[in-house]
FIFIRO-693984 format. One record per atom (N, C-alpha, C, O): residue number from 0; residue in three letters; chain; atom name; y, z, x. Coordinates in steps of 0.001 Angstrom, whole numbers, plus 500000, padded with zeros to 6 digits. Layout:
// FIFIRO-693984
nr | rest | kette | atom | north | up | east
NUM | ALA | A | CA | Y | Z | X
...
// end
This chain:
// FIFIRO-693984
nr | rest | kette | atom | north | up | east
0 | UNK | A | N | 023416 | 366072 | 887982
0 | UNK | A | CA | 023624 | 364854 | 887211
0 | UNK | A | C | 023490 | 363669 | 888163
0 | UNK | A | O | 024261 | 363521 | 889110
1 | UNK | A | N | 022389 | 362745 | 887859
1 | UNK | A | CA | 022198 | 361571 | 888551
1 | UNK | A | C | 023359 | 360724 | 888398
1 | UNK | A | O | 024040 | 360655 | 887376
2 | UNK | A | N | 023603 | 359889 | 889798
2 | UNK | A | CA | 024960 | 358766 | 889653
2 | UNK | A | C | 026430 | 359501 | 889250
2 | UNK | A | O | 027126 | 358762 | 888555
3 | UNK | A | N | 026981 | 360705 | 889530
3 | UNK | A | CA | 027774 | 361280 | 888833
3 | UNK | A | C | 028921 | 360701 | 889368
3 | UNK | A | O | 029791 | 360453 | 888533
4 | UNK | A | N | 029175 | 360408 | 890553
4 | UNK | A | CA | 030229 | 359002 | 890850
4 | UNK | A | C | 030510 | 358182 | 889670
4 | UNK | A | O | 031640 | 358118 | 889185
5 | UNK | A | N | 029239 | 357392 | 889080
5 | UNK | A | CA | 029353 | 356621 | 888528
5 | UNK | A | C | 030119 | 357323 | 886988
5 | UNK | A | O | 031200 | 357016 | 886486
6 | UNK | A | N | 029524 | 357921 | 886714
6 | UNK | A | CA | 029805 | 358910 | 885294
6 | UNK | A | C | 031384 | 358932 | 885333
6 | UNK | A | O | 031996 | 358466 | 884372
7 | UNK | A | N | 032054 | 359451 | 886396
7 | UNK | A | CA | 033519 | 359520 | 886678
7 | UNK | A | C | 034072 | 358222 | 887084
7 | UNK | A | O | 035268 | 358424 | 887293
8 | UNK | A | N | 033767 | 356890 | 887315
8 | UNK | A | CA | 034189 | 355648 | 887533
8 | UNK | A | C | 033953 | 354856 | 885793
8 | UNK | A | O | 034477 | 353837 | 885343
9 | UNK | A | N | 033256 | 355533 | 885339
9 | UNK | A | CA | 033088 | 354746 | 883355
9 | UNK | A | C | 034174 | 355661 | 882990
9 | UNK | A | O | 035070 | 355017 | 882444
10 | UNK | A | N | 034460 | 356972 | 883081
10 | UNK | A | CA | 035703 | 357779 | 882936
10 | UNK | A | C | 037006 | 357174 | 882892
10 | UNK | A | O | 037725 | 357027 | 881903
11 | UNK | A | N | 037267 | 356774 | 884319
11 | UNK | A | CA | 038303 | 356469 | 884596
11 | UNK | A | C | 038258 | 355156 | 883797
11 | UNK | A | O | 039065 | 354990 | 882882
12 | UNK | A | N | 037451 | 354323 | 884070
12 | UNK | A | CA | 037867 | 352834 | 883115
12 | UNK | A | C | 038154 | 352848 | 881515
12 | UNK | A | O | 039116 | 352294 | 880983
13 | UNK | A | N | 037366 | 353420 | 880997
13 | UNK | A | CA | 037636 | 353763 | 879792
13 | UNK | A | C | 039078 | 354503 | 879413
13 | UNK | A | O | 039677 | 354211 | 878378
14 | UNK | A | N | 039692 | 355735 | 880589
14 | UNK | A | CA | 040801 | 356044 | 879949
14 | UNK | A | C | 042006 | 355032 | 880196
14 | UNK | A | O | 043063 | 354877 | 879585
15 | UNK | A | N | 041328 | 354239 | 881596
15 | UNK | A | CA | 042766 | 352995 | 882016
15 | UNK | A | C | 042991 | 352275 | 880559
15 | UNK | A | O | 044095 | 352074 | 880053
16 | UNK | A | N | 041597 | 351892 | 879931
16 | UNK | A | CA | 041844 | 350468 | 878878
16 | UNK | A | C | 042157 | 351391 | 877602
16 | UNK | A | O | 042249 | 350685 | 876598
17 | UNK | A | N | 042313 | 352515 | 877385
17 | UNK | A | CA | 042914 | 353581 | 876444
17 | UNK | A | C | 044354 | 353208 | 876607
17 | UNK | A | O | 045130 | 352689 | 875804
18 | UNK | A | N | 044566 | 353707 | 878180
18 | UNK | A | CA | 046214 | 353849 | 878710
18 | UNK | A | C | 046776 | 352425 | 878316
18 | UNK | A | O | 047675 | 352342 | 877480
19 | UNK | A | N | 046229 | 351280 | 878935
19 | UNK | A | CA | 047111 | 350198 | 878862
19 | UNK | A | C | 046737 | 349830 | 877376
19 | UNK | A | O | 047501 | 348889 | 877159
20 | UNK | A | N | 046141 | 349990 | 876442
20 | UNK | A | CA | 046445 | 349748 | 874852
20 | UNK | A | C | 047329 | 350074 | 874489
20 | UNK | A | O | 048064 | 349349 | 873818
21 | UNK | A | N | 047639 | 351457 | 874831
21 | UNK | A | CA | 049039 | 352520 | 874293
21 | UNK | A | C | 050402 | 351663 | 875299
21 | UNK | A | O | 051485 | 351219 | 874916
22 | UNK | A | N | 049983 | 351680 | 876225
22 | UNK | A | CA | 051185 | 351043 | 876301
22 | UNK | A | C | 051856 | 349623 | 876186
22 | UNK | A | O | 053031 | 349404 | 876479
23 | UNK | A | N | 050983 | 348710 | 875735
23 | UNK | A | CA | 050996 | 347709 | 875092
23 | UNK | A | C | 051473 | 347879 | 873790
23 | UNK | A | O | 052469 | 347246 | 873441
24 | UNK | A | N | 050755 | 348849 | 872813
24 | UNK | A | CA | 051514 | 349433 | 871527
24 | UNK | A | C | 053218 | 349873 | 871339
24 | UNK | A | O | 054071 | 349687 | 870472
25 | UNK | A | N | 053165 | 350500 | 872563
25 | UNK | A | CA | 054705 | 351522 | 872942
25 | UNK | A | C | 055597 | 350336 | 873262
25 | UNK | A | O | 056793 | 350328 | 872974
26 | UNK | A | N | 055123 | 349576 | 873723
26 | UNK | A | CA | 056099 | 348135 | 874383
26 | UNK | A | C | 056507 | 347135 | 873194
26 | UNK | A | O | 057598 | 346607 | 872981
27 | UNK | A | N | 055010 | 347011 | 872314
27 | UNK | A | CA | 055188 | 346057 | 871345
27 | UNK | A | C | 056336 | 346682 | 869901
27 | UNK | A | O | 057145 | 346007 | 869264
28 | UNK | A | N | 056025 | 348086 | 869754
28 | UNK | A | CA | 057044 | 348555 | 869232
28 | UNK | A | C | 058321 | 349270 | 869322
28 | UNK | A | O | 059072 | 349722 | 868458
29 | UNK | A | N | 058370 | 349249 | 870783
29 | UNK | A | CA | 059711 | 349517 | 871330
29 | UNK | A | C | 060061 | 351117 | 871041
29 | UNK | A | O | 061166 | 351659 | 871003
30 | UNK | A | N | 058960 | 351588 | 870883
30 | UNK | A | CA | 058726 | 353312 | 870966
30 | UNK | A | C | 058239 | 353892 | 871919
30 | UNK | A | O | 057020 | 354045 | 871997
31 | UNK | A | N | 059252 | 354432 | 873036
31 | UNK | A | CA | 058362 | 354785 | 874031
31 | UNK | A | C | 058541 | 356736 | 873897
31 | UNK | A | O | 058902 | 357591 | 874706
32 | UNK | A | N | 058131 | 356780 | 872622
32 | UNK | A | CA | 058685 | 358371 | 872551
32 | UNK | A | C | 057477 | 358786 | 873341
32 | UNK | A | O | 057761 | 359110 | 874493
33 | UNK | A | N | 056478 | 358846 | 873096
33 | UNK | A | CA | 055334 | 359141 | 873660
33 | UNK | A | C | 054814 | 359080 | 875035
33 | UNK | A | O | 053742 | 359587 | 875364
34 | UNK | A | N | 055466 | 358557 | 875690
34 | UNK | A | CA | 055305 | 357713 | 877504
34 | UNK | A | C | 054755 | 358770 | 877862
34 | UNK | A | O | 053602 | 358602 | 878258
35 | UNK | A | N | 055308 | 360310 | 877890
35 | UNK | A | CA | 055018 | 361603 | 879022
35 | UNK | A | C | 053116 | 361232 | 878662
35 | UNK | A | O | 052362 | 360685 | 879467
36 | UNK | A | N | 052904 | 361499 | 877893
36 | UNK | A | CA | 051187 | 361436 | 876809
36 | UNK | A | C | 050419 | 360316 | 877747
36 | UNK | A | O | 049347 | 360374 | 878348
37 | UNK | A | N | 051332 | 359351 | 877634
37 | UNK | A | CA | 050632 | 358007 | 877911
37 | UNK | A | C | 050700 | 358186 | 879547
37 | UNK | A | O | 049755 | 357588 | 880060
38 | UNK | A | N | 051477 | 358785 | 880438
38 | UNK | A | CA | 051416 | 358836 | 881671
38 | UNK | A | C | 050290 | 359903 | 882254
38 | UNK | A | O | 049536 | 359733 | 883212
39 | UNK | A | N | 050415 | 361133 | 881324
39 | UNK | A | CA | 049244 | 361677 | 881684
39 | UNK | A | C | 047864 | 361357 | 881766
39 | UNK | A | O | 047007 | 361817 | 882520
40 | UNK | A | N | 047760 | 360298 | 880669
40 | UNK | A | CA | 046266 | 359605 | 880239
40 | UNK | A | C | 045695 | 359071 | 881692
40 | UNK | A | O | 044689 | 359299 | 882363
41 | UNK | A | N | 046997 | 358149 | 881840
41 | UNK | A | CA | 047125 | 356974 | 882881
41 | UNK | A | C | 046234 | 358226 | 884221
41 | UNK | A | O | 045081 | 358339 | 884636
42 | UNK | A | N | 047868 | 359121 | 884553
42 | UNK | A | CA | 047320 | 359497 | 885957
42 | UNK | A | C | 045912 | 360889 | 886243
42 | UNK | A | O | 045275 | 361054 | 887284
43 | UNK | A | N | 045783 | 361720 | 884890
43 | UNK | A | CA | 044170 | 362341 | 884848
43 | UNK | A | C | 043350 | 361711 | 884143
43 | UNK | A | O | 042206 | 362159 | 884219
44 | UNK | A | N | 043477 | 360914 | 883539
44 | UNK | A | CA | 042235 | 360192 | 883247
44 | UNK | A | C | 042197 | 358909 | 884293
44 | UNK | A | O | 041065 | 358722 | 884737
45 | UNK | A | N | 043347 | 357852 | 884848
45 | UNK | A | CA | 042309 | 356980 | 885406
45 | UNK | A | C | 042285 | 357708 | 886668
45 | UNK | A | O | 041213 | 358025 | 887182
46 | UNK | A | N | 044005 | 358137 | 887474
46 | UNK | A | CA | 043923 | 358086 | 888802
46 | UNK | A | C | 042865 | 359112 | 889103
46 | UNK | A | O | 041994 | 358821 | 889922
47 | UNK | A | N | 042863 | 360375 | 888467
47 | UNK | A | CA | 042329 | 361311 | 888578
47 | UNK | A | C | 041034 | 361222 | 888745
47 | UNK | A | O | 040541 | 361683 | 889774
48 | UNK | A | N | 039914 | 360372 | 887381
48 | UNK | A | CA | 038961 | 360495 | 887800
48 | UNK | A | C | 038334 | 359964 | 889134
48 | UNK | A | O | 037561 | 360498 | 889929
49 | UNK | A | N | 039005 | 358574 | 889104
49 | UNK | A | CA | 038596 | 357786 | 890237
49 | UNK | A | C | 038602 | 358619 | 891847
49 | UNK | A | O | 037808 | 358558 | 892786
50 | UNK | A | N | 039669 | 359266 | 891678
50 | UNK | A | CA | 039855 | 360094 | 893003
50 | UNK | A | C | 038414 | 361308 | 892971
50 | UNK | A | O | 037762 | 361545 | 893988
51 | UNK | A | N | 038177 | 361846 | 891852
51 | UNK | A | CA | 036667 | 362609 | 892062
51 | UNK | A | C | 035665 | 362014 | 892590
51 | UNK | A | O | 034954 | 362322 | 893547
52 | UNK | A | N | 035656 | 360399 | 891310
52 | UNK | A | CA | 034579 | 359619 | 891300
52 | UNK | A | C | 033618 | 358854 | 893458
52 | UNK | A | O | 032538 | 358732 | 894035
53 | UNK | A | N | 035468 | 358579 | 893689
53 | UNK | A | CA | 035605 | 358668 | 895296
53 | UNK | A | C | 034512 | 359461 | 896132
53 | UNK | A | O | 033458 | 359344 | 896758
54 | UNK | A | N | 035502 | 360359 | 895706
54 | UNK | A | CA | 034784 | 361771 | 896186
54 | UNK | A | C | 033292 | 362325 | 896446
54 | UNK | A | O | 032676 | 362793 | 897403
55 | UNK | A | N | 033083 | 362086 | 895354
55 | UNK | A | CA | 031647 | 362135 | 894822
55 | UNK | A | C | 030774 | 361560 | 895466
55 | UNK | A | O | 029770 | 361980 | 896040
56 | UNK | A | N | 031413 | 360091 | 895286
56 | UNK | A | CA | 030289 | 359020 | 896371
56 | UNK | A | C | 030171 | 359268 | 897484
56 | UNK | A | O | 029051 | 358988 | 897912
57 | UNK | A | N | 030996 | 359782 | 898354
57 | UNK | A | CA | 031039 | 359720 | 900005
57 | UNK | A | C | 030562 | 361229 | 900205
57 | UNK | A | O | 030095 | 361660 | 901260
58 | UNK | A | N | 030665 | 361636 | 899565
58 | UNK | A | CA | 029870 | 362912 | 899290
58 | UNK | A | C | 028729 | 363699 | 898744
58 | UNK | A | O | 028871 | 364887 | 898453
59 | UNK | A | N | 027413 | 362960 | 898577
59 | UNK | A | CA | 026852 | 362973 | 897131
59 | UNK | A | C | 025836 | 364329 | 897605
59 | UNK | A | O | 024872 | 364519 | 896864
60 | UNK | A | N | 025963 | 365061 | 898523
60 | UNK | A | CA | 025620 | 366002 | 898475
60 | UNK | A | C | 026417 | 367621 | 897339
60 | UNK | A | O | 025953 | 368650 | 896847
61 | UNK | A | N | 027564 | 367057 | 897396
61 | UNK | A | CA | 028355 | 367259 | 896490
61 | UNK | A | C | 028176 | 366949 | 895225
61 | UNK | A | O | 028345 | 367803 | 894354
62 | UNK | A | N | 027879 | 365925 | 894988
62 | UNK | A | CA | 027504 | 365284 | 893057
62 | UNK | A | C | 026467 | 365866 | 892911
62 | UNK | A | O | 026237 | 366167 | 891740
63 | UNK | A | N | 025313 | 366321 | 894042
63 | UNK | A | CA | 024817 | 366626 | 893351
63 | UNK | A | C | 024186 | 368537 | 893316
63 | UNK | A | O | 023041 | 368932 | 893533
64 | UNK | A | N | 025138 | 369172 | 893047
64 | UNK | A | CA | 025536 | 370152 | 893038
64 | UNK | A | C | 025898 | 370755 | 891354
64 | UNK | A | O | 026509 | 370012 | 890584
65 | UNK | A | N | 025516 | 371950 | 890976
65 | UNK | A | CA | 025510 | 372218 | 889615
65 | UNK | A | C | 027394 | 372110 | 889062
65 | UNK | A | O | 027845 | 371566 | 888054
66 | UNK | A | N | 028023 | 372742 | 890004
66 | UNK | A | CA | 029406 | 372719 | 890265
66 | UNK | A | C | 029683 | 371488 | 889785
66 | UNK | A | O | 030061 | 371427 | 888616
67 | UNK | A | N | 029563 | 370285 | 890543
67 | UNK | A | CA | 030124 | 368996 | 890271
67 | UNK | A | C | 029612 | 368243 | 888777
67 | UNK | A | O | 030245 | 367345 | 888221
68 | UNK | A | N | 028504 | 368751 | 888352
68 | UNK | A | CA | 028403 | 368473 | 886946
68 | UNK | A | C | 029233 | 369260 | 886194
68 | UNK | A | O | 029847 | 368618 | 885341
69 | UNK | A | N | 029520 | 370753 | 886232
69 | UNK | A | CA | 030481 | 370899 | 884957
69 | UNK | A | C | 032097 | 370901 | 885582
69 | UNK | A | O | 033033 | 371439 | 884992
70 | UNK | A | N | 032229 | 370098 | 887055
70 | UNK | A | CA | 033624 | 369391 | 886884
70 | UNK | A | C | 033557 | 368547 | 886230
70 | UNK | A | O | 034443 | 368544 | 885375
71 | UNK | A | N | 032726 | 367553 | 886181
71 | UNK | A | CA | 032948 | 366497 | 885491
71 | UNK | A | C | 033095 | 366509 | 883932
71 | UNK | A | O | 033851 | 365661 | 883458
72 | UNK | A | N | 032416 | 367429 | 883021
72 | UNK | A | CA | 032373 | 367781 | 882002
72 | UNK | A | C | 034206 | 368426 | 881807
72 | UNK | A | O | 035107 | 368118 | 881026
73 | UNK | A | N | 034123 | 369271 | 882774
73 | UNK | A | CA | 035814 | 369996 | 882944
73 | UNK | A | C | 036756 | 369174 | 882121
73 | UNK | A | O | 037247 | 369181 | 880992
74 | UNK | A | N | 036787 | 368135 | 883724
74 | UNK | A | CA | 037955 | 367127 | 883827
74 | UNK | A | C | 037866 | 365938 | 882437
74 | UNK | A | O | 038912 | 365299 | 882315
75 | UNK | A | N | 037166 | 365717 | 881789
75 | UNK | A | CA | 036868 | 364970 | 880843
75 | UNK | A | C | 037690 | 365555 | 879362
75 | UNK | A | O | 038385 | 365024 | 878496
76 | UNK | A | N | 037170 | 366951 | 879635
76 | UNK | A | CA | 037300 | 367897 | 878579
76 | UNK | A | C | 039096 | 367930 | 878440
76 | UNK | A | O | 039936 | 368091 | 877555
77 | UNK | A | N | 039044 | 367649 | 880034
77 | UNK | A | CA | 041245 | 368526 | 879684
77 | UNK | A | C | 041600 | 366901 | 879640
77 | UNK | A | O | 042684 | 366829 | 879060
78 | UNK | A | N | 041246 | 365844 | 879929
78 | UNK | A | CA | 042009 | 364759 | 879384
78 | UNK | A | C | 041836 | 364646 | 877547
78 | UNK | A | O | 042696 | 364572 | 876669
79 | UNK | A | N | 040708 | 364668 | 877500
79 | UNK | A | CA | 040719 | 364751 | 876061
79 | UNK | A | C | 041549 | 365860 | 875252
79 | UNK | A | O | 042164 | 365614 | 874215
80 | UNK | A | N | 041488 | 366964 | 875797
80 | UNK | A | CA | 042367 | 367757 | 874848
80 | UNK | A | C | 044339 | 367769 | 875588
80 | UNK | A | O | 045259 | 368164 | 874871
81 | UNK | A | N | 044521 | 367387 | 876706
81 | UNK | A | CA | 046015 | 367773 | 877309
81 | UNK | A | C | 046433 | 366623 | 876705
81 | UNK | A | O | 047544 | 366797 | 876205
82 | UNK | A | N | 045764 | 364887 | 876448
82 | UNK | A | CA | 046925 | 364005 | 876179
82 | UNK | A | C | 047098 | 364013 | 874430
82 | UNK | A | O | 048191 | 363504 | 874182
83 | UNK | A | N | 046587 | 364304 | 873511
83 | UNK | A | CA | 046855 | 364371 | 872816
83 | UNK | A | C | 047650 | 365892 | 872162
83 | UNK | A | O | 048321 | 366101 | 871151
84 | UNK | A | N | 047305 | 366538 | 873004
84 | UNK | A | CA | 048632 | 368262 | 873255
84 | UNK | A | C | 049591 | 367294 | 873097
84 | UNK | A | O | 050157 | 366745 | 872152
85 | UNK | A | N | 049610 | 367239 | 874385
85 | UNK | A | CA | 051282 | 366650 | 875095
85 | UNK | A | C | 051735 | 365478 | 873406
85 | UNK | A | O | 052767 | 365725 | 872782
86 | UNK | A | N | 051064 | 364666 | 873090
86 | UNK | A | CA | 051788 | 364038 | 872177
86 | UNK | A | C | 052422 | 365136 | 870499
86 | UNK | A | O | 053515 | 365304 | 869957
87 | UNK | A | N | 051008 | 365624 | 870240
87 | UNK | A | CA | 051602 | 367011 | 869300
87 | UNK | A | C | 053167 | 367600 | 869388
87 | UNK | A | O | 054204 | 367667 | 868728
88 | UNK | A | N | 052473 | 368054 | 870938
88 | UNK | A | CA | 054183 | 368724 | 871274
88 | UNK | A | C | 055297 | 368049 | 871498
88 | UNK | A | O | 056389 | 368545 | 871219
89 | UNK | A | N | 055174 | 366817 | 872035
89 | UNK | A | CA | 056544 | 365638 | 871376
89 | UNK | A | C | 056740 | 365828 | 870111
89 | UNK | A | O | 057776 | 366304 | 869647
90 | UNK | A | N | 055919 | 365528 | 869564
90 | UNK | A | CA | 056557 | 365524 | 868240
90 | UNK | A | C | 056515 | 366873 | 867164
90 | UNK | A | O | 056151 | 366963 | 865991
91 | UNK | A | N | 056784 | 367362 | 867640
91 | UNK | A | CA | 057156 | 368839 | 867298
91 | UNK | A | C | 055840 | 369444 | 866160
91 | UNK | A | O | 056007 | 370096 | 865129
92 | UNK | A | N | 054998 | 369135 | 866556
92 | UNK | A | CA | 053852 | 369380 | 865849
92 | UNK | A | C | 052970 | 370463 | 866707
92 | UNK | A | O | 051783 | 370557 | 866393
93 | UNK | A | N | 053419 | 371205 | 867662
93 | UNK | A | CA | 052521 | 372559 | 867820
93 | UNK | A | C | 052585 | 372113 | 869603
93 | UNK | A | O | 052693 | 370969 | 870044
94 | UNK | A | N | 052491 | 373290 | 870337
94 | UNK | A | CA | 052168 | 373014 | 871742
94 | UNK | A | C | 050603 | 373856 | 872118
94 | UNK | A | O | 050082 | 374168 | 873189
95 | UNK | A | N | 050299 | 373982 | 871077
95 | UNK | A | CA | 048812 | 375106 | 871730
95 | UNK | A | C | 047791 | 374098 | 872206
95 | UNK | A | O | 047012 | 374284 | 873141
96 | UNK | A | N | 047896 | 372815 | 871330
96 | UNK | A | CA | 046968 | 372039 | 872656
96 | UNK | A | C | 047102 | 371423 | 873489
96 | UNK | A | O | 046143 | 370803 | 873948
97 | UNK | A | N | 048247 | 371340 | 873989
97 | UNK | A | CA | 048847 | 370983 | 875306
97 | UNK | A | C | 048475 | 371951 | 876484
97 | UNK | A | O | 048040 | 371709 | 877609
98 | UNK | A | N | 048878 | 373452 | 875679
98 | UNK | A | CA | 048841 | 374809 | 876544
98 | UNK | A | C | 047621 | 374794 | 877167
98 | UNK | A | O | 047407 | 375029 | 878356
99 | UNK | A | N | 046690 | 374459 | 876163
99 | UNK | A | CA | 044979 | 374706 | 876567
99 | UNK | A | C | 044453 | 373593 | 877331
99 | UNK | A | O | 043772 | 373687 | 878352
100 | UNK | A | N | 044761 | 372713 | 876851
100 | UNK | A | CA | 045140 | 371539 | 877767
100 | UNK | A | C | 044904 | 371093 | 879274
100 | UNK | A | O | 044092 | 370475 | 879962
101 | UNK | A | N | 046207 | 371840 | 879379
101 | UNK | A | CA | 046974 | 372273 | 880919
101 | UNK | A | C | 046504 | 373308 | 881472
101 | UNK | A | O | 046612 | 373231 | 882696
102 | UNK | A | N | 045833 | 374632 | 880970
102 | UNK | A | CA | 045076 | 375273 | 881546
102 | UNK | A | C | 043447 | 374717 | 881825
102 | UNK | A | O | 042704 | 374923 | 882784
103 | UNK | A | N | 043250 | 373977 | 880644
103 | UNK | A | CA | 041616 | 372839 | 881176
103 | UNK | A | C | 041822 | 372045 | 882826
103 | UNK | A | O | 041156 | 372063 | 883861
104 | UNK | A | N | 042927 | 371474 | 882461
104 | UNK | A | CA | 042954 | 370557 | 883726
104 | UNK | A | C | 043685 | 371244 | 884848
104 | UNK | A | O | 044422 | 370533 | 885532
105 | UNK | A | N | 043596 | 372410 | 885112
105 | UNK | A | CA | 044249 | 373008 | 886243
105 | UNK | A | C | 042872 | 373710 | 886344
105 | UNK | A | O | 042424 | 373526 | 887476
106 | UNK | A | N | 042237 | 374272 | 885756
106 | UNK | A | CA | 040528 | 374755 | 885888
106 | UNK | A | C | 039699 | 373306 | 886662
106 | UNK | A | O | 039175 | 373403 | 887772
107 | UNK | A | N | 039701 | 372529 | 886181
107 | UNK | A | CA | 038852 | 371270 | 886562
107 | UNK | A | C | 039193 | 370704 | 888193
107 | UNK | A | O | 038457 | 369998 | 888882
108 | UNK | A | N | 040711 | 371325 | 888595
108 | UNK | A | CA | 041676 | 370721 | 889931
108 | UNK | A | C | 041154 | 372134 | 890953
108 | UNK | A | O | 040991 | 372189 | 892172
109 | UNK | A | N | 041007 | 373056 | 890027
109 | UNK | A | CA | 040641 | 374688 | 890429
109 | UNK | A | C | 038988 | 374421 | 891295
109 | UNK | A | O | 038655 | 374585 | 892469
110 | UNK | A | N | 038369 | 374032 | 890293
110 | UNK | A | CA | 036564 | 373673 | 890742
110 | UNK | A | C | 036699 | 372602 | 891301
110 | UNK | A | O | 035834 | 372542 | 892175
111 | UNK | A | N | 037482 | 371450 | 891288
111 | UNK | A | CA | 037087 | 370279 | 892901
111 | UNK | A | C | 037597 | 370918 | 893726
111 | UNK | A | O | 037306 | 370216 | 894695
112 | UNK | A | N | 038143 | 371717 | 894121
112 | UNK | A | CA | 038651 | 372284 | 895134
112 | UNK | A | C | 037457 | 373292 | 896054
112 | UNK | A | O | 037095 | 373429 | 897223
113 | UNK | A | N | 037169 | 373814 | 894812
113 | UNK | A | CA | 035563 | 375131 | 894970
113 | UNK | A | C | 034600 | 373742 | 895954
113 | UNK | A | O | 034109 | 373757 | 897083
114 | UNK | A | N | 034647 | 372924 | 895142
114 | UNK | A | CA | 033657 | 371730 | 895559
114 | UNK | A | C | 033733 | 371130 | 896733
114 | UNK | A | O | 032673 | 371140 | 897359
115 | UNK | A | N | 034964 | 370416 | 897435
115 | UNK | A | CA | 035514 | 370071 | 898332
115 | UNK | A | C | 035243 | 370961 | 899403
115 | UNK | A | O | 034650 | 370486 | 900372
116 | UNK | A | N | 035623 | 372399 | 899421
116 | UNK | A | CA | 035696 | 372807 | 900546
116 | UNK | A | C | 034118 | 373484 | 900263
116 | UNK | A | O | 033780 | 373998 | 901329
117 | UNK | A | N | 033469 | 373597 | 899642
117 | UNK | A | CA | 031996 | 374352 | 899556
117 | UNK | A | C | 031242 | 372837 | 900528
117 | UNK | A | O | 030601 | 373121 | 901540
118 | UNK | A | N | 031356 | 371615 | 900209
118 | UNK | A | CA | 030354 | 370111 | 900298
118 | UNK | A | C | 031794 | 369597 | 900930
118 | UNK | A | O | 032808 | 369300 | 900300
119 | UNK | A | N | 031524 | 369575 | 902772
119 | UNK | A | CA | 032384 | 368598 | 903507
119 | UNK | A | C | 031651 | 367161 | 903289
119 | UNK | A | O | 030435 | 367020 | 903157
120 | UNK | A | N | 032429 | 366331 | 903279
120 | UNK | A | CA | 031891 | 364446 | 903238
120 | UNK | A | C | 031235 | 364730 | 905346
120 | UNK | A | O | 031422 | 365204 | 906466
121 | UNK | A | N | 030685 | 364193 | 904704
121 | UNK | A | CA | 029559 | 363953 | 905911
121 | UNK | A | C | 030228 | 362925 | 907368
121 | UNK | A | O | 030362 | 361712 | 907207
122 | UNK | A | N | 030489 | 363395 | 908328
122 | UNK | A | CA | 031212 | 362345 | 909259
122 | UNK | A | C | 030609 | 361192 | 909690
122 | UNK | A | O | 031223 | 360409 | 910416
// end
């Protein structure tokens, strides 16, 4: 995947201006039942991607690697399905997509790792 830095830096921005809506919402209505949801968004979707997106760049022998395309697909995949789990299971509406979730994004932490130590950043 060409620019895949970049792919994971539109990631991360998009889930920050997700995160700070919700919590603008949670503030404006003085409901912060949801925060755990909204913190996860915050720290695997923005901190998270950005820290790949990092990665990626100073590394792009690494991005560009078949591996680092379906992390990126991964890590995308378990924010989309773990923060809206995690809110389900607040509200007592089911934990199976949280479960799957949390096993997505521990797979996605599983393969940068494969990645990292397979593609050292170049000294």
């Amino acid at each position: 995947m060409k620019n895949l830095s970049s792919y994971f830096f539109i990631g991360a921005a998009l889930f920050a201006l997700c995160g700070m809506v919700w919590g603008i919402q949670m503030s404006a209505t003085h409901d912060h039942s949801l925060s755990p949801a909204h913190g996860h968004l915050n720290l695997l979707g923005f901190v998270g991607m950005a820290v790949f997106g990092t990665y990626y760049a100073l590394a792009p022998n690494a991005a560009g690697s078949k591996l680092a395309t379906v992390h990126f697909g991964l890590a995308i995949l378990s924010v989309v399905v773990l923060v809206p789990g995690i809110a389900l299971a607040i509200t007592e509406n089911g934990e199976a997509l949280a479960k799957v979730g949390s096993i997505l994004a521990l797979l996605s932490m599983v393969l940068f790792t494969v990645v990292v130590v397979r593609h050292r950043i170049p000294a």
